[in-house]
C-alpha positions as CSV (number, residue, x, y, z in Angstrom):
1,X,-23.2,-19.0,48.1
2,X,-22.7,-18.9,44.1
3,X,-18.7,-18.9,43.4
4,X,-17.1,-17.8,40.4
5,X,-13.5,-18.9,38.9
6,X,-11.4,-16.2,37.1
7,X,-8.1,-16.3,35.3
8,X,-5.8,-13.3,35.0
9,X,-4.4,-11.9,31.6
10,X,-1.1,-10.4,30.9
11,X,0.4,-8.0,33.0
12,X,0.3,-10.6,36.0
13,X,3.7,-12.3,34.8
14,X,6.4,-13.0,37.6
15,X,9.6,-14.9,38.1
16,X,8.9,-17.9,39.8
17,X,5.5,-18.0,39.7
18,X,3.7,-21.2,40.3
19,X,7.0,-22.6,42.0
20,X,5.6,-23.6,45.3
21,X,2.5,-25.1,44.0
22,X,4.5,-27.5,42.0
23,X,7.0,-27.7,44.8
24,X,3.4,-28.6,47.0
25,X,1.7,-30.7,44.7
26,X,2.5,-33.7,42.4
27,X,-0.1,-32.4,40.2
28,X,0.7,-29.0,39.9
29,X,4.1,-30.2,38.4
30,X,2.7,-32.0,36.0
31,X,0.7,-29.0,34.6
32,X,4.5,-27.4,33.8
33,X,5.6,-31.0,32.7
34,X,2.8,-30.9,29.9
35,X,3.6,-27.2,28.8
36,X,6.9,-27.8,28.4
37,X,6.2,-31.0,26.5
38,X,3.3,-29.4,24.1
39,X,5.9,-26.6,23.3
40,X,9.1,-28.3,22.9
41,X,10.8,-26.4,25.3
42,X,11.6,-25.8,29.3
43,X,9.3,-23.2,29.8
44,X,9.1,-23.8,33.2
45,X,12.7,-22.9,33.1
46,X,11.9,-19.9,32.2
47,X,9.1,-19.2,34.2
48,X,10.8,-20.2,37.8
49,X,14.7,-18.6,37.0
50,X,14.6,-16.9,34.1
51,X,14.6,-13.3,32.8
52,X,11.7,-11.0,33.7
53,X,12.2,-9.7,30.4
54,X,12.3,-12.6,28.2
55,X,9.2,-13.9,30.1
56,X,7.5,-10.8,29.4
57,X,7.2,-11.4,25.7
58,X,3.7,-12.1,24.3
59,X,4.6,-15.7,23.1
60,X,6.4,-16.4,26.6
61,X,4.1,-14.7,29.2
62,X,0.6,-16.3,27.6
63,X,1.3,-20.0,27.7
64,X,3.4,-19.4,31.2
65,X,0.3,-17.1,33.0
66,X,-2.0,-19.9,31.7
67,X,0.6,-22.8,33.4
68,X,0.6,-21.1,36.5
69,X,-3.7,-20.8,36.3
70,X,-3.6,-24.5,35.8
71,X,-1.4,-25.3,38.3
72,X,-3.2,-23.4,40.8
73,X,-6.2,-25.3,39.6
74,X,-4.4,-28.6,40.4
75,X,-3.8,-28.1,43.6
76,X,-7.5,-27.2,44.4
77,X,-8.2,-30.3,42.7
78,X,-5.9,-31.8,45.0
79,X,-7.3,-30.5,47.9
80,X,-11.2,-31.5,46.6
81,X,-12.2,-28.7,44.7
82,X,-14.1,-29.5,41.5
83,X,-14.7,-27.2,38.6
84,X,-18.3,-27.8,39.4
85,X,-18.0,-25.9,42.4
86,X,-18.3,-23.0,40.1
87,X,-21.2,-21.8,38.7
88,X,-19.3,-19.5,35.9
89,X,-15.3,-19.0,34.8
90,X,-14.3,-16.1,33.1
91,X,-10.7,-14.9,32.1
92,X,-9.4,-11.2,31.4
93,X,-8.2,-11.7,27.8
94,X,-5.8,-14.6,27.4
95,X,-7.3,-16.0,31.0
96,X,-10.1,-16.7,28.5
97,X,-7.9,-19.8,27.4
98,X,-6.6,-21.1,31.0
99,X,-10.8,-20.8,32.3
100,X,-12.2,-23.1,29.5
101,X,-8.8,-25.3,29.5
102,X,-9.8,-25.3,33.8
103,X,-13.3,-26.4,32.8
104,X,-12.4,-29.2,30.3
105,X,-13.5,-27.3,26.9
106,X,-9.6,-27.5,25.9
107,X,-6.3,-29.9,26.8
108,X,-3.8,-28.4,28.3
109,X,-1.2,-29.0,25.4
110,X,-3.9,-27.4,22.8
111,X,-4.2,-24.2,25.2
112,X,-0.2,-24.2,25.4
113,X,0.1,-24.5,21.7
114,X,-2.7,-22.1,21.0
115,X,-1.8,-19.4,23.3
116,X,2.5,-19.5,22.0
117,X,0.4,-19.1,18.7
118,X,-1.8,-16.1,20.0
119,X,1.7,-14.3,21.3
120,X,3.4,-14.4,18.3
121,X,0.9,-13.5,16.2
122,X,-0.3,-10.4,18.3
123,X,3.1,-9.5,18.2
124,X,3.8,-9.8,14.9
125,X,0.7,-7.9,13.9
126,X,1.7,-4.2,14.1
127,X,5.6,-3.4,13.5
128,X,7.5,-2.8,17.2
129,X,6.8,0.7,17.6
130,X,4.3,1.7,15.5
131,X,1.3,0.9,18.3
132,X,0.7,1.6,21.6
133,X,-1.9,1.5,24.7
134,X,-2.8,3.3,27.5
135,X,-4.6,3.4,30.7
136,X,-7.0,6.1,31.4
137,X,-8.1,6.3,35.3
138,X,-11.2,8.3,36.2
139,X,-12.9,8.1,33.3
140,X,-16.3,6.6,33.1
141,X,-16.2,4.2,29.9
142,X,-18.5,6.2,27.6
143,X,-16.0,9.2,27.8
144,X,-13.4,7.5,27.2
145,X,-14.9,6.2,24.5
146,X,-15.8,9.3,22.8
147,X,-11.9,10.6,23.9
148,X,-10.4,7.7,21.7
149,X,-13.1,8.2,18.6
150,X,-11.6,12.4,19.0
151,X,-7.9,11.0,19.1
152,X,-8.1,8.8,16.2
153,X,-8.4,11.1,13.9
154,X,-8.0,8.8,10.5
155,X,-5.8,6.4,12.5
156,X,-7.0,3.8,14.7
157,X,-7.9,3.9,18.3
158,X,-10.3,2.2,20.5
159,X,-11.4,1.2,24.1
160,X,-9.7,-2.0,24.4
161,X,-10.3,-3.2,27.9
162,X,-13.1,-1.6,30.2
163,X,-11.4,-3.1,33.1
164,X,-13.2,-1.4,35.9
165,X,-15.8,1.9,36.3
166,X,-13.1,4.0,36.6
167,X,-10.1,2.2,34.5
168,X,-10.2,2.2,30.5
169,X,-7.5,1.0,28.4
170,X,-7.3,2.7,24.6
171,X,-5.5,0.7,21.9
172,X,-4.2,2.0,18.6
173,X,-1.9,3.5,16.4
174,X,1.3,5.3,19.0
175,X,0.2,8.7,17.6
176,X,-3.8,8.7,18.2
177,X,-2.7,6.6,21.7
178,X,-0.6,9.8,22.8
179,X,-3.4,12.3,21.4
180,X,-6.1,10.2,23.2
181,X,-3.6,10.8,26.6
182,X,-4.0,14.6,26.3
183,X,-7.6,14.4,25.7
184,X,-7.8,12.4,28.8
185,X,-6.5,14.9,30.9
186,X,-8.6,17.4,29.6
187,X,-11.6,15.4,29.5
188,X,-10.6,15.0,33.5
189,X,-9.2,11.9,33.9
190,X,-7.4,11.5,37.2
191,X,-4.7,9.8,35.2
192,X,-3.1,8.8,31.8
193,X,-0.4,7.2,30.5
194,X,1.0,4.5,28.3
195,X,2.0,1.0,28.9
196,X,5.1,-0.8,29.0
197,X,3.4,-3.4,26.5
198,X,4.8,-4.6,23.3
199,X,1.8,-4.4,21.0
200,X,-1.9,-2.8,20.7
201,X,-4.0,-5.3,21.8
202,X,-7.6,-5.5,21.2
203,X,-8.1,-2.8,18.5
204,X,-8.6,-3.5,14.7
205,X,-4.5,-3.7,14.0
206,X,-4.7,-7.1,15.5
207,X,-7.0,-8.2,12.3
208,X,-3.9,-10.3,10.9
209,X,-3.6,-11.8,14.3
210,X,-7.5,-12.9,14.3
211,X,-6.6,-14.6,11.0
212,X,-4.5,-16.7,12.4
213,X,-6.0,-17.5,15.5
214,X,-9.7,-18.2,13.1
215,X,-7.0,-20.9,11.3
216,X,-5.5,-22.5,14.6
217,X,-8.6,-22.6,16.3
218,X,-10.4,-24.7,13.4
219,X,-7.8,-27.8,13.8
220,X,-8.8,-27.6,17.2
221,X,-10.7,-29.8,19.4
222,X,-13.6,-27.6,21.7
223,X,-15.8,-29.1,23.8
224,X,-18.5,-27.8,26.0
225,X,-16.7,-26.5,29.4
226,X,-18.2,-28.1,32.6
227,X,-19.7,-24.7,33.5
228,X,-20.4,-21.9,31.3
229,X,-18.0,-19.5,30.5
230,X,-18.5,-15.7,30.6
231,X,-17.1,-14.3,27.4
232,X,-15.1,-11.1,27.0
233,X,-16.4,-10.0,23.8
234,X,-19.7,-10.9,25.4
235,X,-20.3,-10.6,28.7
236,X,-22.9,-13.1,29.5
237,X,-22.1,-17.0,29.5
238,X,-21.5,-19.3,26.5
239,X,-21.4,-23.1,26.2
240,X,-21.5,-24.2,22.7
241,X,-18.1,-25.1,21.1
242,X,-18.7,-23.5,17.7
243,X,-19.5,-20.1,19.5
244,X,-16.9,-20.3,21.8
245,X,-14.3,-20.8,19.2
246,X,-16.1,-18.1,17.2
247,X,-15.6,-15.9,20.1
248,X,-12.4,-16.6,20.9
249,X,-11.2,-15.1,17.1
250,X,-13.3,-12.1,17.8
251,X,-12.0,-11.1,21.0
252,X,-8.4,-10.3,19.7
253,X,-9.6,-7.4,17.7
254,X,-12.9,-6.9,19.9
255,X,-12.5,-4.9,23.5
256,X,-12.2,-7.0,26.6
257,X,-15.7,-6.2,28.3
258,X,-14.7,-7.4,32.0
259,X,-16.6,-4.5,34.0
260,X,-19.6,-5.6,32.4
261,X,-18.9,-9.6,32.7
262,X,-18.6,-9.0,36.4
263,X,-20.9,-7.1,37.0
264,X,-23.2,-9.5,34.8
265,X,-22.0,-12.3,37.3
266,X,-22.9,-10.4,40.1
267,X,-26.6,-9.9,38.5
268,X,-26.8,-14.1,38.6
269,X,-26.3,-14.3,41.9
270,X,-22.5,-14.7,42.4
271,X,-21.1,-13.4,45.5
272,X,-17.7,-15.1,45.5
273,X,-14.7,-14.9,42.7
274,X,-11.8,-16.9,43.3
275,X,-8.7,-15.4,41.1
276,X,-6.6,-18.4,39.6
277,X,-3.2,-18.0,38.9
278,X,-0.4,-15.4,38.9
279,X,-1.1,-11.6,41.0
280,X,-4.3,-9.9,42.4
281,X,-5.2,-7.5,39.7
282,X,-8.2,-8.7,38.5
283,X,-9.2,-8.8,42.7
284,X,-8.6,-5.4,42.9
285,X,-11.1,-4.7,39.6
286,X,-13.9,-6.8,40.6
287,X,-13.8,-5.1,44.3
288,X,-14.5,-1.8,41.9
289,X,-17.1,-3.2,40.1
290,X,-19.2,-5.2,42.6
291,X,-18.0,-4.2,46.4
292,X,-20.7,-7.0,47.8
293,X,-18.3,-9.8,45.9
294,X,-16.0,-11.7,48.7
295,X,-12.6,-12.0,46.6
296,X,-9.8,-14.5,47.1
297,X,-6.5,-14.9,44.9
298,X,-5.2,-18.3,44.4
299,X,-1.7,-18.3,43.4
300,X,0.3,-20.3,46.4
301,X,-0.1,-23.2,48.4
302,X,-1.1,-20.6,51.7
303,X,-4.0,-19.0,49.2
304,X,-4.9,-22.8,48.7
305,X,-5.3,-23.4,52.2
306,X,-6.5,-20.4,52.8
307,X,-10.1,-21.5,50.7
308,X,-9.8,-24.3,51.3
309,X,-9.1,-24.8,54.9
């Protein structure tokens, strides 16, 4: 059996997420511990009794979806899991950072640091309001495609995430989001509609955010993950540092190619994903993509036993 490790992206945020794993396991607590420390602040506060809202913000929900990953990764560890026992880890956008943190490539308190970073930049990229995204369902990825190149008419809007064969997310300026909506629907899409997000991620607005994340990521410190990492802008595995970190400044502007790194996985041999962290989302994608893949989310002590066991 060839096992795969993948790490959720935003979206997957909750109150109180990764609570019972640090309640569980000394070493899930410390994961929270060094996040709070890196930042400066009690995330964890945050995460565990805070505001759904507040924690939603780009700069809060990054570095807390990757805590949660980590944590969860912990407690394997706890329980004898090794990275190892992967052959690949892959994330879905920011879960990019929490898999090669998971497989040693980064320290936890540079991923923290680097993802608060990542937040604020993204959302300081594009004025509040003036971008958007939206999910198209039932669209094959090469229509919707050619349905955001016929909405952007001047402005900007691309396929941001191909999440699944029949889910596409478009990214862009508000207006040429709403026009690529209608075309949707007329282009047969089961449905469309915006998202409650603050910011259009993945498209060419983000280019002042990849400026910033090219000058973080140089005073960084990368080294080769214990197991190759399948890369979003991508879709096959990486292993080099300097390619990685290339990469990783490319995929804020570049579409998030997840159908395709799956179903590239799946092409290697893996039959088993693991989700890490926070939700079931990226479960319920992968059974889309490749129905022969066993999927299991780990996010509690139960899931933990649950693989382990």
């Amino acid at each position: 059996m060839s096992r795969a490790f993948v790490f959720p992206g935003q979206g997957a945020q909750t109150i109180g997420m990764g609570k019972a794993l640090a309640d569980a396991y000394p070493a899930a607590k410390a994961v929270f511990d060094e996040v709070d420390e890196a930042l400066g602040e009690r995330l964890s506060a945050l995460i565990w009794e805070g505001d759904q809202e507040k924690l939603t913000l780009t700069q809060n929900a990054q570095p807390a979806l990757m805590a949660t990953s980590l944590a969860a990764m912990r407690a394997l560890g706890a329980e004898g899991v090794k990275i190892t026992d992967a052959a690949f880890v892959a994330g879905h956008s920011l879960g990019e950072y929490s898999a090669l943190c998971a497989a040693g490539a980064l320290s936890v308190a540079d991923t923290a640091q680097l993802l608060r970073t990542r937040g604020k930049a993204m959302q300081e990229a594009v004025p509040v309001g003036q971008g958007a995204m939206a999910a198209l369902l039932g669209l094959d990825f090469a229509t919707a495609t050619k349905v955001a190149e016929e909405a952007a008419q001047g402005q900007v809007c691309q396929a941001a995430n191909d999440n699944d064969p029949s889910q596409v997310v478009v990214s862009g300026d508000k207006a040429a989001v709403e026009r690529a909506v209608d075309l949707a629907k007329a282009a047969g899409a089961k449905r469309a509609m915006l998202l409650p997000v603050s910011a259009p991620f993945h498209c060419a607005l983000m280019a002042p955010a990849a400026d910033v994340m090219a000058e973080a990521l140089a005073g960084v410190k990368i080294q080769a993950p214990a197991v190759p990492l399948v890369a979003n802008v991508r879709a096959s595995a990486v292993s080099d540092p300097d390619e990685i970190r290339a990469l990783l400044v490319e995929q804020v502007t570049a579409s998030v190619r997840w159908r395709e790194s799956v179903a590239w996985m799946a092409a290697q041999g893996v039959d088993e994903i693991w989700e890490i962290g926070a939700g079931k989302a990226l479960s319920g994608m992968i059974r889309r993509i490749a129905r022969d893949i066993a999927c299991s989310p780990v996010g509690t002590p139960e899931d933990v036993a649950k693989v382990t066991g």
